[in-house]
C-alpha positions in Angstrom: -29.9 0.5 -47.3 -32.4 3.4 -47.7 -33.3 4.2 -44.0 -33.8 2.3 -40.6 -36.2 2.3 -37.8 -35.2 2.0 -33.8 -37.5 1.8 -30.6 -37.8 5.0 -30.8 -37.4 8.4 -32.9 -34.5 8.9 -31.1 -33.0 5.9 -31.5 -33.7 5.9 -35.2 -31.9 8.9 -35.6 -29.0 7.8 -33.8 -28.5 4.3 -36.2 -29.4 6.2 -39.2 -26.4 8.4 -38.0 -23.9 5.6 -36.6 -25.2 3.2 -40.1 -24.7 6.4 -42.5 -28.3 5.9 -43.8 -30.2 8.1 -45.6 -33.6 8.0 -43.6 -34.4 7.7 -39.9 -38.1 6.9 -40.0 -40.0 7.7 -36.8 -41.6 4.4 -36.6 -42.6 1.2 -38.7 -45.4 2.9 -40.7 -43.3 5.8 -42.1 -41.0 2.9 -43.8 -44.0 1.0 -45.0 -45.4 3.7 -46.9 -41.9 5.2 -48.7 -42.6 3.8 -52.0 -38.1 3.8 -52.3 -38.4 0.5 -50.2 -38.6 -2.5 -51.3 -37.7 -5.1 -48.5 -38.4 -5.0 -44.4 -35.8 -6.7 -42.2 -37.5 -7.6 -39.2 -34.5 -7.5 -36.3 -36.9 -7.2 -33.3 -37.7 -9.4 -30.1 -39.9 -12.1 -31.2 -43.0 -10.9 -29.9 -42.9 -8.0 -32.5 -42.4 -10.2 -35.4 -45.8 -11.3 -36.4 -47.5 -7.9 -36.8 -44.5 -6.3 -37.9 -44.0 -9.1 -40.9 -47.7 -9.0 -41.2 -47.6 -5.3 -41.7 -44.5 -5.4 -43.9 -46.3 -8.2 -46.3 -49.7 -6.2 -46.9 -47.7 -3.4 -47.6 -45.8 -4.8 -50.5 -42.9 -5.4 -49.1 -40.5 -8.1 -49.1 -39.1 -9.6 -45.8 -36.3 -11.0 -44.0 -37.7 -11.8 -40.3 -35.3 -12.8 -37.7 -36.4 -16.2 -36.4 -38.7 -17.6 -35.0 -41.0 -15.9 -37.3 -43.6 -16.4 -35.0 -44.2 -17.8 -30.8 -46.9 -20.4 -31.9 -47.3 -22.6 -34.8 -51.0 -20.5 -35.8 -49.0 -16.8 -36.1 -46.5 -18.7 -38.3 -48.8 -20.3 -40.4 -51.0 -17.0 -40.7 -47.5 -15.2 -41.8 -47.1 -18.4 -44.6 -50.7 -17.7 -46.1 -50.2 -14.2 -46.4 -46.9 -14.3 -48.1 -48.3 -16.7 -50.0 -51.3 -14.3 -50.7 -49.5 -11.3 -51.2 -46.6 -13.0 -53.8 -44.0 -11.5 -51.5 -40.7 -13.4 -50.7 -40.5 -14.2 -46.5 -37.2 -15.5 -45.9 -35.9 -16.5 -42.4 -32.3 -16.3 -41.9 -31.2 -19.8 -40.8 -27.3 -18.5 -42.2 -25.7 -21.9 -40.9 -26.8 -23.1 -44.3 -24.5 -21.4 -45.9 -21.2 -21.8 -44.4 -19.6 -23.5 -47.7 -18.4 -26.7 -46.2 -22.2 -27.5 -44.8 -22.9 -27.7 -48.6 -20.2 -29.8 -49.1 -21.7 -32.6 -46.4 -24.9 -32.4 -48.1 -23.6 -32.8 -51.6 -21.6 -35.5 -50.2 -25.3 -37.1 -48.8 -27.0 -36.7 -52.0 -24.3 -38.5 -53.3 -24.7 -41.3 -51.2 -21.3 -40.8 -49.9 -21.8 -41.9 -46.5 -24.2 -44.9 -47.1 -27.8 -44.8 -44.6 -28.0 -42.5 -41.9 -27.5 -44.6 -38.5 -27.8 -41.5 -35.9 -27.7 -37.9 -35.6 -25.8 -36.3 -32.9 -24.5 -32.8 -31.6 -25.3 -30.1 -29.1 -25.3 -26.1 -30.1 -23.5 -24.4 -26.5 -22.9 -21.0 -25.6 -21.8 -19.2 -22.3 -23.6 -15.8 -22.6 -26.3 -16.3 -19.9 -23.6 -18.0 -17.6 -23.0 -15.1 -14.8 -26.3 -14.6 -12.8 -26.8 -10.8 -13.7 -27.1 -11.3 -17.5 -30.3 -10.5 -18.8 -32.1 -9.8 -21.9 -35.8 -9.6 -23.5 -35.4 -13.1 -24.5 -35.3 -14.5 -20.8 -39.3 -12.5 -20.8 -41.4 -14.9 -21.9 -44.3 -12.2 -22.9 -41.0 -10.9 -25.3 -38.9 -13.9 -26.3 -41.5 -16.7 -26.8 -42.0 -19.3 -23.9 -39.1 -21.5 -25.0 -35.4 -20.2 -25.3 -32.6 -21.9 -25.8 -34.3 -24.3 -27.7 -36.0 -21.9 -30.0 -33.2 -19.4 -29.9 -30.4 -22.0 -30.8 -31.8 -25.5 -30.8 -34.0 -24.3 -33.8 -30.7 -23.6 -35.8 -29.2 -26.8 -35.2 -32.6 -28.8 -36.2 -32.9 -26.6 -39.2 -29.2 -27.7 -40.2 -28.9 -31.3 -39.4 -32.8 -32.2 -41.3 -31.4 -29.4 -44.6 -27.9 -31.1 -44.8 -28.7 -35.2 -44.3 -31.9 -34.6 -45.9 -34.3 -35.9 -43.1 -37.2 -35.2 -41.0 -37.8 -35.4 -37.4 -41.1 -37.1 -36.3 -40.9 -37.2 -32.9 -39.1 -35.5 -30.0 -38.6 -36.2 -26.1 -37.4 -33.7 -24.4 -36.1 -31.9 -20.6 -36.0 -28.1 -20.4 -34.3 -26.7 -17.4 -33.1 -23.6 -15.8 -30.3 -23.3 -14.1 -30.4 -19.9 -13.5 -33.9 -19.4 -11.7 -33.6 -15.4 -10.3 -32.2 -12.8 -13.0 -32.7 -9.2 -13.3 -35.5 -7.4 -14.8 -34.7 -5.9 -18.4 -35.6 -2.2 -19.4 -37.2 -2.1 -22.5 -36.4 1.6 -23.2 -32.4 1.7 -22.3 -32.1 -1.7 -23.5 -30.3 -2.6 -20.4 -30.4 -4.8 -17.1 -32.8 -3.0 -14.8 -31.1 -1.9 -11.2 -32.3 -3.4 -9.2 -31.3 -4.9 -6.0 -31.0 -8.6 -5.1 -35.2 -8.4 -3.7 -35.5 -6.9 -7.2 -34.6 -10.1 -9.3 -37.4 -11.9 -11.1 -37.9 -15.1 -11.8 -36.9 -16.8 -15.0 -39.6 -19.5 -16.7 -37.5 -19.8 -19.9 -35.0 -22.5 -20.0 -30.9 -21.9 -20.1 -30.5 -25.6 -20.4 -32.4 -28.7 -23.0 -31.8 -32.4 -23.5 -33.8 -33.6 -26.8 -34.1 -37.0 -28.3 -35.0 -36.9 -31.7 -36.3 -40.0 -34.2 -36.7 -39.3 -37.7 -39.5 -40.5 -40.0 -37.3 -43.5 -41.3 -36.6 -44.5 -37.3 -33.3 -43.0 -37.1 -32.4 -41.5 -33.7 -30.9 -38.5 -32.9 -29.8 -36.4 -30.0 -28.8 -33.1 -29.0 -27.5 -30.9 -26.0 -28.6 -27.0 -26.1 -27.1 -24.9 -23.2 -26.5 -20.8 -23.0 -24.6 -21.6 -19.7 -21.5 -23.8 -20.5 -18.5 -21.8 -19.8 -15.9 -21.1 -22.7 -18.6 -22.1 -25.5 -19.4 -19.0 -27.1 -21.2 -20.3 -30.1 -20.4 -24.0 -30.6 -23.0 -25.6 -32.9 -21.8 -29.3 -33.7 -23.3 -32.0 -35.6 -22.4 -35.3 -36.3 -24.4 -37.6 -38.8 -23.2 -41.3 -39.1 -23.9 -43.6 -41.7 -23.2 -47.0 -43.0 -20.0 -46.1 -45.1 -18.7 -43.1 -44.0 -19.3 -40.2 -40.9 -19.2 -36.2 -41.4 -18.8 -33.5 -38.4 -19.0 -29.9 -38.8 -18.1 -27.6 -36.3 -19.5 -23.9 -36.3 -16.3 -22.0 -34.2 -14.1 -23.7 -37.0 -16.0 -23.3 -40.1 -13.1 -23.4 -42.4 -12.9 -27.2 -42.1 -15.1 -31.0 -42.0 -13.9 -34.2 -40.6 -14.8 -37.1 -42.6 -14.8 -40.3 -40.6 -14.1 -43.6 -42.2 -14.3 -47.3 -41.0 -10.3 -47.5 -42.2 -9.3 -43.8 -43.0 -10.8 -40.2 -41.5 -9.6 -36.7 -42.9 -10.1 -33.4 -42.8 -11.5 -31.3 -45.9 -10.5 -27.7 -45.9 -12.4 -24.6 -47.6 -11.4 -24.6 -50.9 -13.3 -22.5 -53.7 -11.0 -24.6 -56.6 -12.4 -27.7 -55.5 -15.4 -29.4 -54.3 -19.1 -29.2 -54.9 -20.8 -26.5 -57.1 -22.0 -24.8 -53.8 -20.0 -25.1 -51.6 -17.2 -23.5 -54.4 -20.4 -20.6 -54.9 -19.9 -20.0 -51.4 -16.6 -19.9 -50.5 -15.6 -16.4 -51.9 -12.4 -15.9 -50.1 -9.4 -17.9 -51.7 -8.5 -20.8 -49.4 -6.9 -20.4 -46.2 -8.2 -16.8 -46.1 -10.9 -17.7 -43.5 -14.6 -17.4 -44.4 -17.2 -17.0 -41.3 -20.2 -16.3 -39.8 -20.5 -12.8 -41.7 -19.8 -14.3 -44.8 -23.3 -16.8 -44.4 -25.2 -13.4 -43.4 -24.5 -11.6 -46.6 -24.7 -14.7 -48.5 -27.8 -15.5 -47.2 -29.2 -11.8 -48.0 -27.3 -11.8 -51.7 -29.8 -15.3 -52.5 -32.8 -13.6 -50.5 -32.6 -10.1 -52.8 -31.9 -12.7 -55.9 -35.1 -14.7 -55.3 -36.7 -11.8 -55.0 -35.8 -10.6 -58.4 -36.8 -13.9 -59.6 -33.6 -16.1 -59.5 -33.7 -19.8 -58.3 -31.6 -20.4 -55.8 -30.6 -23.4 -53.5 -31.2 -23.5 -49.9 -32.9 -20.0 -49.5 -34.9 -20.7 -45.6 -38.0 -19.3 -46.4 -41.4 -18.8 -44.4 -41.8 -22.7 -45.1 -39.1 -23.0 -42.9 -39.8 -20.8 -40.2 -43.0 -22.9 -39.9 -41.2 -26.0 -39.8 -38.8 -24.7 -36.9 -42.2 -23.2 -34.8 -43.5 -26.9 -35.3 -40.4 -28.5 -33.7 -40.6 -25.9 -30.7 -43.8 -26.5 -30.7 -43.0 -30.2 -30.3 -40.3 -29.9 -28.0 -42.2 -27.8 -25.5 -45.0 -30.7 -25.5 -42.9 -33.2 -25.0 -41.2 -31.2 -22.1 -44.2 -30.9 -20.3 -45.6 -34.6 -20.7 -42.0 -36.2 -20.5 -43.4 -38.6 -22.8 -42.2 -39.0 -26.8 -44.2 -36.6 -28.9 -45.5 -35.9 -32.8 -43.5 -33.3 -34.6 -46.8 -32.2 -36.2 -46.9 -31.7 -39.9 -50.3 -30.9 -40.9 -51.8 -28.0 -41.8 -54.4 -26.3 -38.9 -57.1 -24.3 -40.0 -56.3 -20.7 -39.9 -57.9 -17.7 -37.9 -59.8 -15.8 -40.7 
């Protein structure tokens, strides 16, 4: 890592300190002209991630952007042209992908192992919002985007289920709730809950809570619960796809292991890097029962971003395409919230802003 930039001077020199980097660059355009770097990692509330991508890419660089790429389908599709424009790689780091058993389910699919999909099912819960005084730029809509949960964790699951049983949503209904309607203001410059006093809470327009049915372009129906408020769930994403022959259910708080569902016999598959598909034994770098995790996707997903970039093919990479696709189903899901009717997952191109 050759330097790193904070909110502010300070703060830069304070990571670059804490990180042991070389550089603490005063701001984004000191980084963007040090010829030494080669690749941006965009880590900032979403509101920031369109002009500081933008930036990045007619610079030269190379990016990783923390997702959503963009609050509205247009900024992500302006990001796609560019990158496209500028021969630059644009990953987006949807890291459930690479948690080696979710590439043993879709090995599995391609393999027609479980027959035709009949539904798609699962919820992605967390607790963190639960108490009444947690706050964060995310809950801002000007900051976070207009949708939350949904496009903060719902976005994941959506991007996981269509990438593992190979499908594509269509359309979406949808409920968006909050269940926490007063919170406290957030600071931007300590990066902390704002003191304020109970006549000091503001109101929250960004859901906690979403209910979303889902139909696939072959008719197949889906469903999933997102919630940042259900106690004792600190980062359950779950999916189950069922088909004809056989099921599969992967769990995200016990990564280490699928269940395998069968009309006469279920079982559970383990990690194992001396068995298995080619990927998921690529991916499972610790020897098994030495458990694998969250951080192991990260820099898996960063080792396959910096290979692409040096011109490696490499399976399953979430690129800009991707980040597109996931501002779509937002997109979508919002649309649907508001009309409570079913609506188009659209897959078109729009023209872009010159």
């Amino acid at each position: 890592m050759r330097g790193v930039v904070g909110s502010s001077p300070v703060k830069s020199k304070l990571l670059a300190e804490e990180w042991e980097t070389p550089v603490a660059y005063p701001d984004l355009e000191a980084a963007l002209a040090d010829s030494a770097v080669d690749v941006i990692h965009v880590c900032t509330p979403n509101s920031l991630h369109v002009s500081q991508a933008r930036a990045a890419l007619a610079a030269g660089k190379h990016v990783v952007c923390e997702k959503p790429v963009a609050t509205s389908v247009q900024d992500a599709l302006e990001l796609e042209e560019l990158a496209r424009r500028t021969g630059r790689v644009l990953t987006v780091p949807f890291v459930y992908r690479y948690h080696p058993l979710v590439r043993e389910i879709r090995a599995r699919a391609e393999h027609g192992e479980f027959g035709t999909w009949q539904l798609v099912h699962g919820s992605y819960l967390q607790d963190w919002m639960l108490p009444e005084r947690s706050t964060n730029w995310r809950v801002d809509a000007s900051q976070g985007g207009r949708s939350r949960a949904f496009a903060d964790i719902g976005s994941h699951w959506c991007d996981l289920v269509e990438w593992v049983a190979g499908i594509r949503f269509a359309e979406v209904a949808a409920r968006l709730a909050v269940t926490r309607p007063g919170r406290p203001g957030y600071d931007d410059h300590s990066q902390r809950p704002k003191a304020t006093s109970r006549g000091g809470i503001s109101t929250v327009a960004t859901e906690d809570v979403a209910a979303v049915l889902l139909r696939t372009t072959d008719g197949i129906l889906g469903s999933l619960t997102v919630s940042q408020v259900s106690a004792g769930r600190k980062n359950r994403l779950w999916f189950e796809l069922d088909g004809t022959e056989r099921s599969a259910v992967f769990d995200q708080e016990q990564p280490e292991r699928i269940w395998l569902g069968g009309e006469r016999d279920s079982r559970i598959v383990l990690r194992d890097p001396a068995v298995g598909s080619e990927e998921q034994r690529r991916l499972a770098v610790l020897p098994a029962g030495h458990a694998q995790g969250y951080g192991d996707c990260f820099r898996a997903f960063v080792g396959d971003t910096y290979a692409a970039i040096g011109g490696a093919d490499v399976i399953g990479l979430p690129t800009i395409a991707d980040g597109v696709r996931s501002a779509r189903l937002v997109d979508a899901v919002l649309r649907a919230s508001d009309g409570s009717c079913w609506t188009d997952v659209t897959d078109t191109p729009e023209e872009l802003v010159s």
